[in-house]
N, C-alpha and C positions, 0 to 999 in steps of 0.2 A: 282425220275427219270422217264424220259416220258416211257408210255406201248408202242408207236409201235414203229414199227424198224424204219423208218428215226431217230426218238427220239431215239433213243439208237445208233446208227452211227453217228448221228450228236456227242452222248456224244462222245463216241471212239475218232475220230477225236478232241474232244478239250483235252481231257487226252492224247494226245500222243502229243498235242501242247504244254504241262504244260511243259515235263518234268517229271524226273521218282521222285526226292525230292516232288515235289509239287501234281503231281497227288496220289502216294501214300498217301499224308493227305486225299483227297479226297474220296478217296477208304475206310479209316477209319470209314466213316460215313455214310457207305449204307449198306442194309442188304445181310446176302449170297446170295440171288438170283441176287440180283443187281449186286454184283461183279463179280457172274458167268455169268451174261449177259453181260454186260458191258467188261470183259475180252475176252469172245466169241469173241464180235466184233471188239477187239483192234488185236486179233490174224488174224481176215480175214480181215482188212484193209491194203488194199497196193495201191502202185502207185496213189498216191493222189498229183493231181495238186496243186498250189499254190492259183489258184484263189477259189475251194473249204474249203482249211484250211482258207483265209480270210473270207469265207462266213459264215463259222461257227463259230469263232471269231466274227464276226459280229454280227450275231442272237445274240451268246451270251451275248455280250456287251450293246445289246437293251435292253435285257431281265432285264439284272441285274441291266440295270441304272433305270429302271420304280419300282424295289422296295425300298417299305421304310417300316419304323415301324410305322402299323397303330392303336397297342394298347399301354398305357401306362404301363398297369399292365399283362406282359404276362400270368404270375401263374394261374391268374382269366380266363383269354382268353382261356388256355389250360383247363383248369379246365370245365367251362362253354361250349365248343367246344365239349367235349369227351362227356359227360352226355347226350346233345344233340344231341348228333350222336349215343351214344352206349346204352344210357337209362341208370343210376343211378348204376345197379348191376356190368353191361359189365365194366363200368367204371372207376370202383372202383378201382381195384385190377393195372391198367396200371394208371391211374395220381397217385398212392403211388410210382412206376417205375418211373416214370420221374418225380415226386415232390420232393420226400422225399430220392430219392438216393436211394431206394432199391438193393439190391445185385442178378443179375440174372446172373451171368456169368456161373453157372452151365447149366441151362436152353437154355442160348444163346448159347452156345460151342457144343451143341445138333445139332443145326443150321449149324454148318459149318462141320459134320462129314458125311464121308458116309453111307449109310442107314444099311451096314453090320456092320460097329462099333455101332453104336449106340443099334443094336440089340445084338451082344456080351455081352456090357458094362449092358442091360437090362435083358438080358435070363435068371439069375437065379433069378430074383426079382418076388416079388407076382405079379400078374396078375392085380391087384387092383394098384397097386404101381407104374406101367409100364402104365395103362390106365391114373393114376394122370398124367404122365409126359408127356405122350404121345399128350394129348388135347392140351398141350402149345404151339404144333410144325406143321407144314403149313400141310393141309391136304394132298398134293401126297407126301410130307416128311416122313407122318406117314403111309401112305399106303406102301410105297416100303420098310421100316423097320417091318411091319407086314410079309410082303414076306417074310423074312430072320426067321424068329420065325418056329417053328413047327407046324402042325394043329390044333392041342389041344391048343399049348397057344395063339395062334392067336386069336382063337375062343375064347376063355375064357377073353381076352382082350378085344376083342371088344363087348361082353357082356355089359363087364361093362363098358364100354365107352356107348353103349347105355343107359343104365339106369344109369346113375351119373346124378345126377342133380344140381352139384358145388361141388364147392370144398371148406369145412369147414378152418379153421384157422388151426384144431387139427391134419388135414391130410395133411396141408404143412409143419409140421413140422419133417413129415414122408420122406418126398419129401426133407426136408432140408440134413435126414444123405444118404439118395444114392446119393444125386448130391451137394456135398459139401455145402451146406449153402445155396441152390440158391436162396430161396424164405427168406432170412432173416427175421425177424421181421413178422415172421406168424402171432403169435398174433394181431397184429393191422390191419392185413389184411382182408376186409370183408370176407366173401362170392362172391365168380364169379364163371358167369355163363359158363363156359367151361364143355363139355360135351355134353351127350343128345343125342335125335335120331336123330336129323339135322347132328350133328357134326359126328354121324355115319353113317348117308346114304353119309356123303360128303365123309369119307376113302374110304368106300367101292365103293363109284363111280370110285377111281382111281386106285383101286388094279386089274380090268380088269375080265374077263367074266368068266375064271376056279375057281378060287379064290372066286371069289364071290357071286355064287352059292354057296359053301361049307360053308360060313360063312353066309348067311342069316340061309342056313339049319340049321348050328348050336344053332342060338338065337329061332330061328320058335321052336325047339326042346325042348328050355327052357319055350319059353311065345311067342305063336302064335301069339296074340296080338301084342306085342312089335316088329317085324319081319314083319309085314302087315305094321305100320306105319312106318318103317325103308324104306321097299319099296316104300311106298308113297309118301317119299320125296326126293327119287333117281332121279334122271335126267341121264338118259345113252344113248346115243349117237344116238341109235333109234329115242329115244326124239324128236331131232331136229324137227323131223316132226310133232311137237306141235306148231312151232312157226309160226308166222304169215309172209307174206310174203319181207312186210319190214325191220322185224328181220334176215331174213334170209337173206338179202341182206345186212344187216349191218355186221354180220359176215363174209362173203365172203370177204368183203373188208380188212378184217384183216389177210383173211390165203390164203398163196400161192398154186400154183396151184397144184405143187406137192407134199405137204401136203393131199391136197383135195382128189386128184386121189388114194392115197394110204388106207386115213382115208374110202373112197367109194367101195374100193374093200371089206368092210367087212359090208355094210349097207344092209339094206331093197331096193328094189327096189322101194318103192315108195318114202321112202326117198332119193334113187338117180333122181329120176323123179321131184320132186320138189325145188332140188340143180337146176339142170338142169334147171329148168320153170323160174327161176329167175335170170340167166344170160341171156347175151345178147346170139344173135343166134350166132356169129365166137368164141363167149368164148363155150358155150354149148357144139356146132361140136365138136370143139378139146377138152373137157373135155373126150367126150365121144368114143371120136380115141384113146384117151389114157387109158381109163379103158379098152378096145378093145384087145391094145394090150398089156398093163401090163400083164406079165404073174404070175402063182399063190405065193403068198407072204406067208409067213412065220405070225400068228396070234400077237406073239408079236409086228410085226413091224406097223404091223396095229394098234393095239391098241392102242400102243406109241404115233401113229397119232390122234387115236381118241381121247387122252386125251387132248392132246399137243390143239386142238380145244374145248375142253370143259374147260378146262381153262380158253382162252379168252372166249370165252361163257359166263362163270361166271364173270369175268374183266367185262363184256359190262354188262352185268344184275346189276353188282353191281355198277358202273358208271349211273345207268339209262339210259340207252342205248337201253336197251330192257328189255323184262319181261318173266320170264319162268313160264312158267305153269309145276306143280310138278303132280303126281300121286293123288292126297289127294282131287282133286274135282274140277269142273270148276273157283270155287273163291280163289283156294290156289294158292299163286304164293310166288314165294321168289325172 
C-alpha cells in the first residue's frame, strides 16, 4: 500500500467504493499497520464528490490494467528476490514463511495486540524468551511494549536483544511452547539474523529520552563496550542536523506543518535554524510565528511528534531517498 497520504486516501476512498463484502477481503491481506492506516483514513473521509470517487476509480483502473505476470516460475522469483535483497541468512527464515506454509500466527497475532497485552501475555517469561519474541515484531511495537515491562525487566530484555546474534533452531522451539507453535518446523529453520545492536539502537530510538537514558545505563553497567556501539547507531532526532540539505528538504515534503511545529518545540536550536534555512521564506515566517506562539507542551506530545518523523526518516533512508549518517564515524551510514 502507497507510504504517503494522497496514497492512502486515494486507498480509503476506493474501499469505501468496494463495499463492506468486498473491501473486507481486501483488508485480509495487508499488515496491522496498513489496516490501521488505511482505517484512520476511511473514518476521516467525508463529503466526497462524485467526480473524486471517479478519479480514484480511474487511477486505479489504469494501474491495474498495466499489470501482468512477468515471471513464469514465481517460487524462484520470490526466492531469488529476497536473497538479494536480504542476503542469504535475513532470508532464510521469511521464503520457509511464505514457501513452505510455515505456522506464524502466534508471532502474527503479536502484531494486532496492544502494546499493554502483549506485555501481560510476556511479564512472567525469561527475559531471554521475551528478547526471542520480541525481535520478530516492528521496532516502535517493541519499544511501547518495553514501556509497559518494569525497569529491571526492560533492561534485562533489552540486554539481550543487544547481544543475540540469531536465533538458533534450538531456541525456536522454546518460542514454539509460549506462543502456541508459531514458528513450527524449527528444526529445518536456519539461523536468522534478528537481533543485535542495530536492532537495539532501532527500540530504543522509539522508546523516547527518560526511558532511554535508563536503559543505555543499564547495558553501559553490564559491557561499556556494547552501550557505546548501541549509541553509535542511534539516530535521535537531534540527528536531523546530520543531514544534508537536500535530505532535509525531502523530509519536509512528507511532514505537515503541525507535526513540524510541535516535533520543534523540543529540538536544538540549530537544528530549528536549519529546518528553517531550507524552506521557502512565507513557509519559514509562519513556521516560526507558530513556534512563537505555541505555548509549553507536555514532553510526551512532543516526542510522539519526534518519532512520528523519524519514522518517515527511516521509510525515505530505506527507499533510498536519502542517507543517514549514524554516530559510528563519517563512513557509517545505514
Amino acid at each position: 500500500m502507497a507510504n504517503n497520504e494522497d496514497g492512502i486516501k486515494d486507498a480509503a476512498i476506493l474501499m469505501m467504493s468496494l463495499g463492506e463484502a468486498e473491501a473486507s477481503e481486501v483488508f485480509k491481506h495487508l499488515s496491522p499497520k496498513e489496516v490501521q492506516r488505511l482505517g484512520e483514513a476511511i473514518a476521516k473521509t467525508t463529503n466526497l464528490s462524485k467526480e473524486r470517487v471517479d478519479e480514484v476509480i480511474s487511477k486505479f483502473t489504469a494501474v491495474a490494467a498495466s499489470q501482468s505476470l512477468l515471471v513464469s516460475n514465481s517460487s524462484e522469483y520470490v526466492r531469488s528476490v529476497l536473497k538479494l535483497a536480504l542476503g542469504d541468512d535475513k532470508a532464510a527464515l521469511l521464503i520457509d514463511r511464505i514457501l513452505q506454509g510455515g505456522d506464524v500466527s502466534g508471532i502474527e497475532s503479536l502484531k494486532w495486540m496492544d502494546p499493554l497485552s502483549v506485555a501481560e501475555l510476556l511479564r512472567n517469561e525469561h527475559p531471554q524468551i521475551v528478547a526471542a519474541i520480541l525481535v520478530h515484531l516492528e521496532y516502535d511495537q517493541v519499544a511501547d511494549i518495553l514501556k509497559q515491562l518494569s525497569e529491571r525487566q526492560r533492561n534485562e530484555v533489552m540486554l539481550r536483544i543487544a547481544t543475540m546474534e540469531g536465533i538458533q533452531p534450538t531456541a525456536l522451539k522454546d518460542l514454539n511452547e509460549v506462543l502456541f507453535n508459531v514458528l513450527a518446523g524449527g528444526d529445518k529453520i536456519r539461523k536468522s539474523s534478528l537481533g543485535g545492536v542495530k536492532t537495539a539502537a532501532e527500540i530504543i530510538n522509539m522508546m523516547g529520552t527518560v526511558i532511554e537514558g535508563t536503559v543505555v545505563e543499564s547495558i553501559r553497567s553490564h559491557d561499556a563496550d556494547l552501550a557505546q556501539k548501541i549509541m553509535d547507531k542511534m539516530f535521535v532526532f537531534d540527528d536531523l542536523i546530520k543531514l544534508d540539505d537536500k535530505a532535509i528538504q525531502t523530509v519536509l515534503k512528507e511532514v505537515s506543518s503541525d507535526q513540524l511545529v510541535v516535533a520543534l518545540k523540543g529540538a536544538q536550536p540549530d537544528l530549528k535554524e536549519k529546518i528553517l534555512a531550507n524552506m521557502s521564506s512565507r513557509a519559514a515566517e509562519s513556521l516560526r510565528e507558530d513556534l512563537e506562539s505555541r505555548g509549553p507542551m507536555r514532553l510526551s506530545e512532543v516526542e510522539a511528534q519526534q518519532k512520528d518523523i523519524l519514522k518517515t526518516v527511516r521509510r525515505l533512508a530505506d527507499e533510498g531517498q536519502i542517507v543517514i549518517a549514524t554516530g559510528g564515524g563519517d563512513d557509517a551510514m545505514i
